[in-house]
VOPAGU-2260 file (C-alpha; in pm, 1 decimal, decimal comma):
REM VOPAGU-2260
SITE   aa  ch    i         X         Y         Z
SITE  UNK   A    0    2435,3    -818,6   -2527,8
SITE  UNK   A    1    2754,7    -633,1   -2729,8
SITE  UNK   A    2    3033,0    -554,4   -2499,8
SITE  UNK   A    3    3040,6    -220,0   -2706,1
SITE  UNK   A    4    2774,7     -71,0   -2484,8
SITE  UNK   A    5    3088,3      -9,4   -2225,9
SITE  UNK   A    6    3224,6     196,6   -2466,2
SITE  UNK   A    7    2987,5     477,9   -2487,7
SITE  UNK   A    8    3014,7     808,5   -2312,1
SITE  UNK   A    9    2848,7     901,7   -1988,8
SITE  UNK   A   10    2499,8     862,2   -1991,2
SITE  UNK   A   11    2469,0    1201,9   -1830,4
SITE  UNK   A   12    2674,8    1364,7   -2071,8
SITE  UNK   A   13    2480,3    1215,4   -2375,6
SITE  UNK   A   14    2168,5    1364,6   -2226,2
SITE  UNK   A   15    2363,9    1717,3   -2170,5
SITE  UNK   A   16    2464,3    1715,7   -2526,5
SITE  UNK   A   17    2150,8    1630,6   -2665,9
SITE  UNK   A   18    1917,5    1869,2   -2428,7
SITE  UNK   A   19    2214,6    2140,4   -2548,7
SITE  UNK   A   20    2170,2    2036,7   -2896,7
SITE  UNK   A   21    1804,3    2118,8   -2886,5
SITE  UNK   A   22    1828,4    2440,9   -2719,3
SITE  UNK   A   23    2130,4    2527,3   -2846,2
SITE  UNK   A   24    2123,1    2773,9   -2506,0
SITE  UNK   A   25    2351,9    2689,0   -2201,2
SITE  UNK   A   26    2133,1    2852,0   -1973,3
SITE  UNK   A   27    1784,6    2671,7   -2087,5
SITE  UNK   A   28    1933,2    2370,2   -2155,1
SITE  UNK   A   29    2049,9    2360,4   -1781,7
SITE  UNK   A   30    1719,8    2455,3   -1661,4
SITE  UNK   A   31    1575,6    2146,5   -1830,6
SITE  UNK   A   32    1818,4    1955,9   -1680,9
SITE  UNK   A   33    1802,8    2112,0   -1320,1
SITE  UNK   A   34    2205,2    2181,2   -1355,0
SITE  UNK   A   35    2369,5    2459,8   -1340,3
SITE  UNK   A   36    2492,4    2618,4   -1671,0
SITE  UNK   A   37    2846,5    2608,1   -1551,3
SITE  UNK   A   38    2793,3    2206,1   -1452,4
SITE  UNK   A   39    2654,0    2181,3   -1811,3
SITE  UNK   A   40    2893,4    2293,8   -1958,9
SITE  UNK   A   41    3136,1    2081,3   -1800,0
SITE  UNK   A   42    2952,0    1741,7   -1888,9
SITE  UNK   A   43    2978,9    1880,3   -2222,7
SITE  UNK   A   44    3364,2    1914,5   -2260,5
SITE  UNK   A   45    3382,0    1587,9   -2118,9
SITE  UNK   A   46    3196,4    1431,5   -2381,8
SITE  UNK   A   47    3412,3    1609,6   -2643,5
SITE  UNK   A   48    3734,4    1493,6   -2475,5
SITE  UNK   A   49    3603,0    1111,6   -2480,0
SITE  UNK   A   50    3469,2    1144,1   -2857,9
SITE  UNK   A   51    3806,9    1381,4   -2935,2
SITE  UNK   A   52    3617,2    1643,8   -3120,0
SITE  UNK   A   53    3457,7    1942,4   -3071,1
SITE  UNK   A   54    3061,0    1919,0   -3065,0
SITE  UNK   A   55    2966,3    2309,6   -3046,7
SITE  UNK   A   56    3088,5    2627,4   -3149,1
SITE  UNK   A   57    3046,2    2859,2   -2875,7
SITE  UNK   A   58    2947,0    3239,7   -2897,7
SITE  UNK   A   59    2829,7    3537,1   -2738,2
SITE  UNK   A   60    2493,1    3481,5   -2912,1
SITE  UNK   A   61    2500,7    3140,5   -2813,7
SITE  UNK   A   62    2547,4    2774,1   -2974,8
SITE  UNK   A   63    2586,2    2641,5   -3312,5
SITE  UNK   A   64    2614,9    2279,7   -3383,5
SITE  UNK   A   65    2984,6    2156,9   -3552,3
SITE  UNK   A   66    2940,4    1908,0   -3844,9
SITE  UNK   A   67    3046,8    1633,2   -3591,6
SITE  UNK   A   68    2766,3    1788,4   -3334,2
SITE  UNK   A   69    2504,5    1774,6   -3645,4
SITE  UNK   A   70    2565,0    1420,0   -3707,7
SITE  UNK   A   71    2579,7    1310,8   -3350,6
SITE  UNK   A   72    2267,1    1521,8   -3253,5
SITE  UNK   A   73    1977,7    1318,3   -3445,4
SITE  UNK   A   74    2083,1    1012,6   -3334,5
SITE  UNK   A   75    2108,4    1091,4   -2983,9
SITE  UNK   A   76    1789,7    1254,5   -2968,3
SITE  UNK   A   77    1643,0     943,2   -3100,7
SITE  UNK   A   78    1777,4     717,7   -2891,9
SITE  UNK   A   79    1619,0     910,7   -2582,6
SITE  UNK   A   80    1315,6     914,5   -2746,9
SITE  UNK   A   81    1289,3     551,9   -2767,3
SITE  UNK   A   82    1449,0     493,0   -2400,8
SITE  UNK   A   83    1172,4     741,6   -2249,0
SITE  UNK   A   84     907,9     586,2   -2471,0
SITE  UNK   A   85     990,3     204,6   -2357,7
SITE  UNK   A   86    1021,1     367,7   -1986,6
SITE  UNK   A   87     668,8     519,0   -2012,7
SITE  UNK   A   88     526,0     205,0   -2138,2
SITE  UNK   A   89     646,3     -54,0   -1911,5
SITE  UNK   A   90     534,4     207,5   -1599,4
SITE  UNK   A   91     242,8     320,3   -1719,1
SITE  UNK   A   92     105,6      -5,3   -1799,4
SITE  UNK   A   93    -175,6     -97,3   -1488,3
SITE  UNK   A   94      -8,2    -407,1   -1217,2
SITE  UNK   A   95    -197,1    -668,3   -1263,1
SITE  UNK   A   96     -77,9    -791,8    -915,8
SITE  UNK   A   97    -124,2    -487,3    -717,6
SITE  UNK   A   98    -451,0    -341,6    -575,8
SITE  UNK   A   99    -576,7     -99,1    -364,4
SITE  UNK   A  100    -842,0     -93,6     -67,9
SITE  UNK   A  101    -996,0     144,3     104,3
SITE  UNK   A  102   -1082,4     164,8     431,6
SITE  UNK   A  103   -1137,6     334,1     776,7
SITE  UNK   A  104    -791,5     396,3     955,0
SITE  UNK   A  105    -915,4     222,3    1304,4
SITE  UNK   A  106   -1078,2     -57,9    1096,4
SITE  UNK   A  107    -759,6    -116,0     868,2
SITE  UNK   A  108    -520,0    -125,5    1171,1
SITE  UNK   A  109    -703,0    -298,6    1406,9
SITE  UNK   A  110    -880,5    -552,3    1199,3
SITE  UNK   A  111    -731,5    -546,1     864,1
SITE  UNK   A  112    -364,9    -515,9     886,6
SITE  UNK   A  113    -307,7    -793,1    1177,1
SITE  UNK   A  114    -465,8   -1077,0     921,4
SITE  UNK   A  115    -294,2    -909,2     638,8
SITE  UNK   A  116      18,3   -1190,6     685,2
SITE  UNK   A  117    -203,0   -1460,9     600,6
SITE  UNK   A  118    -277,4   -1320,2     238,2
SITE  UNK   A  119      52,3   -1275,8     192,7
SITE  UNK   A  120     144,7   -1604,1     254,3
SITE  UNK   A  121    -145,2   -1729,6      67,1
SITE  UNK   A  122     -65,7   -1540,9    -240,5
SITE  UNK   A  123     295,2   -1369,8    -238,6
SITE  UNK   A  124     303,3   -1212,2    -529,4
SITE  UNK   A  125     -36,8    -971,9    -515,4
SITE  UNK   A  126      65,0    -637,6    -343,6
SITE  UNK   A  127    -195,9    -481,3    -157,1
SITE  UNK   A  128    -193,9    -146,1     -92,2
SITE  UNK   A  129    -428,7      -4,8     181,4
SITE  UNK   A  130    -588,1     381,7     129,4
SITE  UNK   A  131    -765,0     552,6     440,3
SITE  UNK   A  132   -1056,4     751,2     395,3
SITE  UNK   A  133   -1343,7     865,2     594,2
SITE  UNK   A  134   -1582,1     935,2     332,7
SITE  UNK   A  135   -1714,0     692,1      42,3
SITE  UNK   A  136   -1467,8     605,9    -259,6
SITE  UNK   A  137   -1527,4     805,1    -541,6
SITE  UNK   A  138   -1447,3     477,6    -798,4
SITE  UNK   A  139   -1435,5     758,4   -1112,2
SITE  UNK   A  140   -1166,8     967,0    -973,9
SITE  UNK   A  141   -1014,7     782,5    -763,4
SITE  UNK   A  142    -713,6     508,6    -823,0
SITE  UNK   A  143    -923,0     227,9    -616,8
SITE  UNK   A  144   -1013,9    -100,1    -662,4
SITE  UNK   A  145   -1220,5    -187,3    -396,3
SITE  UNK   A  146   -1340,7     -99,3      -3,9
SITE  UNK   A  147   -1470,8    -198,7     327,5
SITE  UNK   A  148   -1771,9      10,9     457,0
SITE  UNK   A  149   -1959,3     -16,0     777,3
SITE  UNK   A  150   -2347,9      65,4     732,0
SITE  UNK   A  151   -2671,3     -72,3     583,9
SITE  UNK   A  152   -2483,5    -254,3     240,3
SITE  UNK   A  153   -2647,3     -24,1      40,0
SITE  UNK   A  154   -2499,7     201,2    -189,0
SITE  UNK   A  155   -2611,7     342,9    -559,5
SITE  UNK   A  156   -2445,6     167,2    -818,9
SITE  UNK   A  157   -2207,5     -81,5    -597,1
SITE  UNK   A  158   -2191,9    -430,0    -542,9
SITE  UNK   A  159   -2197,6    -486,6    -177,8
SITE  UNK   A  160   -2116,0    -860,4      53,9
SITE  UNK   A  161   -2206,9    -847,9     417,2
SITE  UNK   A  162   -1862,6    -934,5     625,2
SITE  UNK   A  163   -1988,0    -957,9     961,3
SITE  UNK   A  164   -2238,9    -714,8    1203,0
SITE  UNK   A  165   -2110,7    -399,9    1414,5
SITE  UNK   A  166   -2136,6    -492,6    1750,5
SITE  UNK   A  167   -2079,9    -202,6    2076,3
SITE  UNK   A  168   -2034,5    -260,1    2434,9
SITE  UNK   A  169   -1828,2     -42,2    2689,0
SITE  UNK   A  170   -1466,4    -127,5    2751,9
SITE  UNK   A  171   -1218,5     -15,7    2987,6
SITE  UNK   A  172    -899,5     -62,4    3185,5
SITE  UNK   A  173    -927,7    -270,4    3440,2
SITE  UNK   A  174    -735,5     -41,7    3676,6
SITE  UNK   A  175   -1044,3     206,8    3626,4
SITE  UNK   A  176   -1296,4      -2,4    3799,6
SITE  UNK   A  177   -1014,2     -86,8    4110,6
SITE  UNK   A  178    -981,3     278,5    4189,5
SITE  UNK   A  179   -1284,0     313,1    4363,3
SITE  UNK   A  180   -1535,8     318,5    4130,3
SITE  UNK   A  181   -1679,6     -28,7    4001,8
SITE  UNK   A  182   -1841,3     -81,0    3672,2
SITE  UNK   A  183   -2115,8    -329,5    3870,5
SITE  UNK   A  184   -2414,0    -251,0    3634,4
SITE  UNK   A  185   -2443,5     -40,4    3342,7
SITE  UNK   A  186   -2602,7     227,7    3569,7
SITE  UNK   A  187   -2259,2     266,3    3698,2
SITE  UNK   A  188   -2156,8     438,0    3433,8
SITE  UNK   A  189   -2302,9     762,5    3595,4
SITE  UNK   A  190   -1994,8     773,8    3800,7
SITE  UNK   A  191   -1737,4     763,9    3461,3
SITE  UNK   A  192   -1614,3     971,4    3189,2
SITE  UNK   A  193   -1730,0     861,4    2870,7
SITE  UNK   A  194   -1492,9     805,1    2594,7
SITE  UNK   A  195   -1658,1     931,1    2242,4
SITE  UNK   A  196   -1476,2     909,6    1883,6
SITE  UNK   A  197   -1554,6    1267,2    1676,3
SITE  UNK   A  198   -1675,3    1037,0    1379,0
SITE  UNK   A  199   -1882,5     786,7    1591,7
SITE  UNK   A  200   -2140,6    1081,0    1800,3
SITE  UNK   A  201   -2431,4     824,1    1808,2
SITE  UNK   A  202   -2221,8     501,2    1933,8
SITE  UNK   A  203   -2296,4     574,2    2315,1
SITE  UNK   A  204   -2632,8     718,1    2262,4
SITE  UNK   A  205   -2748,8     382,6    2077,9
SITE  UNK   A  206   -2593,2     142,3    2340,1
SITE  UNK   A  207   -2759,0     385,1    2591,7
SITE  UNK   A  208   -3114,9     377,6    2498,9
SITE  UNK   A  209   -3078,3       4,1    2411,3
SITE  UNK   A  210   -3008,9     -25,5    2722,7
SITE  UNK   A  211   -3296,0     159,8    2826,0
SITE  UNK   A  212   -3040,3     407,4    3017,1
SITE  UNK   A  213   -3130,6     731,2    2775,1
SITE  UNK   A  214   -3180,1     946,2    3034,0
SITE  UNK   A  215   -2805,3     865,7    3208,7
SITE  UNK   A  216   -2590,1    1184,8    3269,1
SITE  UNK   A  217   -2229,4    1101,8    3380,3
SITE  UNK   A  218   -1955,5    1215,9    3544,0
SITE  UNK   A  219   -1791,3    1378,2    3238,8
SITE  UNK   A  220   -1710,1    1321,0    2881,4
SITE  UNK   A  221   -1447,4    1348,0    2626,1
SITE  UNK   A  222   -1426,7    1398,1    2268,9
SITE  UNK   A  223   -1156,0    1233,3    2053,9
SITE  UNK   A  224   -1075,9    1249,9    1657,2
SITE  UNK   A  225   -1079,3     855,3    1602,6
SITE  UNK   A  226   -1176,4     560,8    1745,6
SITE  UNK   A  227    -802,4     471,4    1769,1
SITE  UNK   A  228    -753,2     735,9    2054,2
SITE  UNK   A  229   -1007,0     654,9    2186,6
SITE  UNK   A  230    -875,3     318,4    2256,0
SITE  UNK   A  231    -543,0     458,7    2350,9
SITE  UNK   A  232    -739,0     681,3    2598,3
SITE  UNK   A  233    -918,9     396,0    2770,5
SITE  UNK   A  234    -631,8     168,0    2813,0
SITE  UNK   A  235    -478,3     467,9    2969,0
SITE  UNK   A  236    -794,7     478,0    3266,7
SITE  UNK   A  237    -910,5     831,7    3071,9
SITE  UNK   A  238   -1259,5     661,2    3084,1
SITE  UNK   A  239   -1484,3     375,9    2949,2
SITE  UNK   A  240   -1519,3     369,3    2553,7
SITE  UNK   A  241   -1783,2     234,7    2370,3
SITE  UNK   A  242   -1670,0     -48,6    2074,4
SITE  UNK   A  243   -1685,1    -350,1    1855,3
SITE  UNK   A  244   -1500,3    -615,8    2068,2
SITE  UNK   A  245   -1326,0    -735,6    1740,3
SITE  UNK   A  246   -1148,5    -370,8    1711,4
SITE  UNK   A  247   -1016,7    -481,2    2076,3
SITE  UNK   A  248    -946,7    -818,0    2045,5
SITE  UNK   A  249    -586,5    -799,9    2131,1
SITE  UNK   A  250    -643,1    -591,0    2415,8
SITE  UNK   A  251    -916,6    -799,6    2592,8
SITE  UNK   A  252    -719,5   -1081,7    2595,9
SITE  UNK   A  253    -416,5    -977,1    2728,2
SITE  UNK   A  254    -636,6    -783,3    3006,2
SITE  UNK   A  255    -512,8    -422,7    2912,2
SITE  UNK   A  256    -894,6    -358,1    2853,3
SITE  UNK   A  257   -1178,1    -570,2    3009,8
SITE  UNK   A  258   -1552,0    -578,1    2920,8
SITE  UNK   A  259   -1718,4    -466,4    3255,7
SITE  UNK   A  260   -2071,4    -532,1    3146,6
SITE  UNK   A  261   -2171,2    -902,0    2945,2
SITE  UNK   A  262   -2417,2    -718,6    2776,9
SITE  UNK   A  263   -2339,6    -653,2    2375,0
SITE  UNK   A  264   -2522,4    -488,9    2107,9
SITE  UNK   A  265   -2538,3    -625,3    1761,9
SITE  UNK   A  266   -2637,0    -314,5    1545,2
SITE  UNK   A  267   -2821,7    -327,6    1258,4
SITE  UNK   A  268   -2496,3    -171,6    1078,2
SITE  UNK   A  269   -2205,4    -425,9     944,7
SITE  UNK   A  270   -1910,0    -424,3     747,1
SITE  UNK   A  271   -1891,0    -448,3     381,9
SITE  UNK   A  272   -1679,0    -547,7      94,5
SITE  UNK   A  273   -1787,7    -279,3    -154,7
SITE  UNK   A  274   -1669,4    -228,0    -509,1
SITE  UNK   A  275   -1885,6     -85,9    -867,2
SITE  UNK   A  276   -2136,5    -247,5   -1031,0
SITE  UNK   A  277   -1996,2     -94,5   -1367,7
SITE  UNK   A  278   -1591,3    -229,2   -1323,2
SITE  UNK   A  279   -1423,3    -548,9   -1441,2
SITE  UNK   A  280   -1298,6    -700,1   -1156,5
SITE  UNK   A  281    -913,7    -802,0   -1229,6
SITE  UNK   A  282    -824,8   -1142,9   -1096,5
SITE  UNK   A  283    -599,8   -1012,8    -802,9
SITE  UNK   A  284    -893,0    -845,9    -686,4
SITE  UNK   A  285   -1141,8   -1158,4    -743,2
SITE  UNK   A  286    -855,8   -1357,0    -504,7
SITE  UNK   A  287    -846,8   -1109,3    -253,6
SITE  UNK   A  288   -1258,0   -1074,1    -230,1
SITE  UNK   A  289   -1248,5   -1501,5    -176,4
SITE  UNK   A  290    -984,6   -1446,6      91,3
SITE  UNK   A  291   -1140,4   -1136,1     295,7
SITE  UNK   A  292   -1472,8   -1306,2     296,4
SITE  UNK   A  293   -1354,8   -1649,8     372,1
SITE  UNK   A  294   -1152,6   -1441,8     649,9
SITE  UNK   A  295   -1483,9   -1292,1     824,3
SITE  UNK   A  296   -1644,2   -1579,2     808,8
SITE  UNK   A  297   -1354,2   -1758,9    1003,2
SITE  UNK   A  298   -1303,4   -1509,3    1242,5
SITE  UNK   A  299   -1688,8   -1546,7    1331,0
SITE  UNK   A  300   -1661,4   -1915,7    1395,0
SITE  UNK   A  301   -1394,4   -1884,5    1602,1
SITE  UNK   A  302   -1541,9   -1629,5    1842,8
SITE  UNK   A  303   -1677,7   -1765,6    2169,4
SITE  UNK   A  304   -2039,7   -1877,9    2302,5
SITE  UNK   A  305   -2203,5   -1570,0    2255,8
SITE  UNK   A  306   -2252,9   -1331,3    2546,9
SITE  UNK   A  307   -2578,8   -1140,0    2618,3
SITE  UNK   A  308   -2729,1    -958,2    2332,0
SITE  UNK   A  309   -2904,8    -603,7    2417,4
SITE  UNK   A  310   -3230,3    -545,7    2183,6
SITE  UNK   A  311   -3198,9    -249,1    1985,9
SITE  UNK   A  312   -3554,0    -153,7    2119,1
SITE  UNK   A  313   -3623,1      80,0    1859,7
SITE  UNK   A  314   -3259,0     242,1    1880,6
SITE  UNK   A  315   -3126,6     284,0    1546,3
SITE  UNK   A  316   -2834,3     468,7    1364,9
């Protein structure tokens, strides 16, 4: 590289000039440059003190270009040109090493993000980037390159691989059920609050009639945005929640929330790995399908003997 290039001007002051030179109007050349006319102005008479000649001939009417200003002008506008153009290119170009998934907010911090560190390690230099949505990906319109669904694993015009099944049973604090009010048998739950997620109405009401309780009214109930608060609410004692022991792993074993009942019920719903039928799948992606799958399948070895499965006698979603 020539040691000349720490002989030019101000950067800013080349741009001033040449935005100047175009307009050849203080006042809209300053808007274009989000200055002030007066700053403008300034960065200009700087650059004519450095070069030691005058660039502009200033009027009332406006600007005119000096014959040192006409020859400077073409070049510099060239030269901006070509910096903005190699700019564009290089960011504008698609990462080949970044992608995005998207996924339900409880599922992506409560699942997703804690095994995150083991991709990372596994493959440092692919950046994933996690996008929360309730509703399906619109692949089209949206900058996505994959995402993990809970439901059937069947979806018009996606590819879809079966992670591992929903599972719900009731969860609590523990101090809930030493305050006078044990959790002995599900029929207990008469006696509680019951904790309900705005996006999940059916959770309870499936567990219930699995559990051949339909017709249980209790104490009281609340209502909750997200499954996330409703977590928050239950380790709190606000009442017993319904969930998927894996989205309160952490919790049950370091006793801030206990499973009061043995009883679980494996849905007929599970989580996906979803992308479209119609895209090429870049290799980052193809990496990070191996390792997410290869992760659920891992984390279902690992869990312990099974406990009691409720039937879904005739419940479904």
């Amino acid at each position: 590289m020539s040691d000349n290039i720490g002989k030019l001007p101000p950067l800013n002051a080349l741009r001033a000039f040449a935005v100047a030179g175009r307009h050849l109007n203080l006042s809209s050349a300053a808007k274009d440059l989000f200055v002030t006319p007066s700053a403008l102005s300034h960065q200009i008479r700087s650059l004519e003190e450095h070069l030691g000649q005058k660039l502009f001939n200033r009027s009332r009417s406006g600007l005119t270009l000096t014959r040192a200003g006409q020859a400077l002008l073409p070049a510099m506008a060239g030269a901006f040109e070509q910096m903005t153009a190699a700019i564009s290119e290089l960011t504008d170009k698609p990462r080949p090493n970044v992608l995005t998934v998207s996924m339900l907010s409880t599922f992506a911090m409560r699942w997703f993000i804690p095994r995150l560190f083991r991709f990372k390690e596994q493959h440092p230099d692919i950046e994933v980037r996690i996008s929360t949505s309730i509703t399906l990906v619109d692949f089209d319109r949206e900058d996505v390159d994959c995402a993990i669904r809970s439901g059937q694993g069947s979806w018009m015009g996606m590819h879809a691989i079966r992670l591992f099944a929903e599972r719900f049973t009731p969860v609590c604090s523990p101090a809930l059920t030493s305050a006078g009010m044990p959790l002995a048998s599900p029929q207990d739950l008469a006696r509680h609050t019951l904790l309900h997620a705005k996006l999940r109405p059916d959770d309870w009401r499936i567990w219930l009639k699995a559990a051949r309780l339909e017709a249980l009214s209790p104490a009281h109930e609340q209502t909750f945005e997200t499954r996330n608060f409703v977590i928050a609410a239950a380790i709190r004692g606000l009442g017993v929640a319904m969930m998927d022991p894996v989205l309160v792993d952490e919790e049950l074993k370091d006793g801030r929330l206990i499973q009061p009942f043995p009883q679980t019920l494996a849905t007929e719903s599970a989580y996906y790995y979803v992308w479209p039928d119609k895209q090429d799948e870049k290799p980052a992606v193809a990496i990070f399908r191996q390792w997410l799958v290869a992760e659920a399948n891992e984390m279902q070895h690992e869990l312990s003997t099974p406990s009691p499965a409720l039937s879904l006698s005739g419940a479904s979603r």
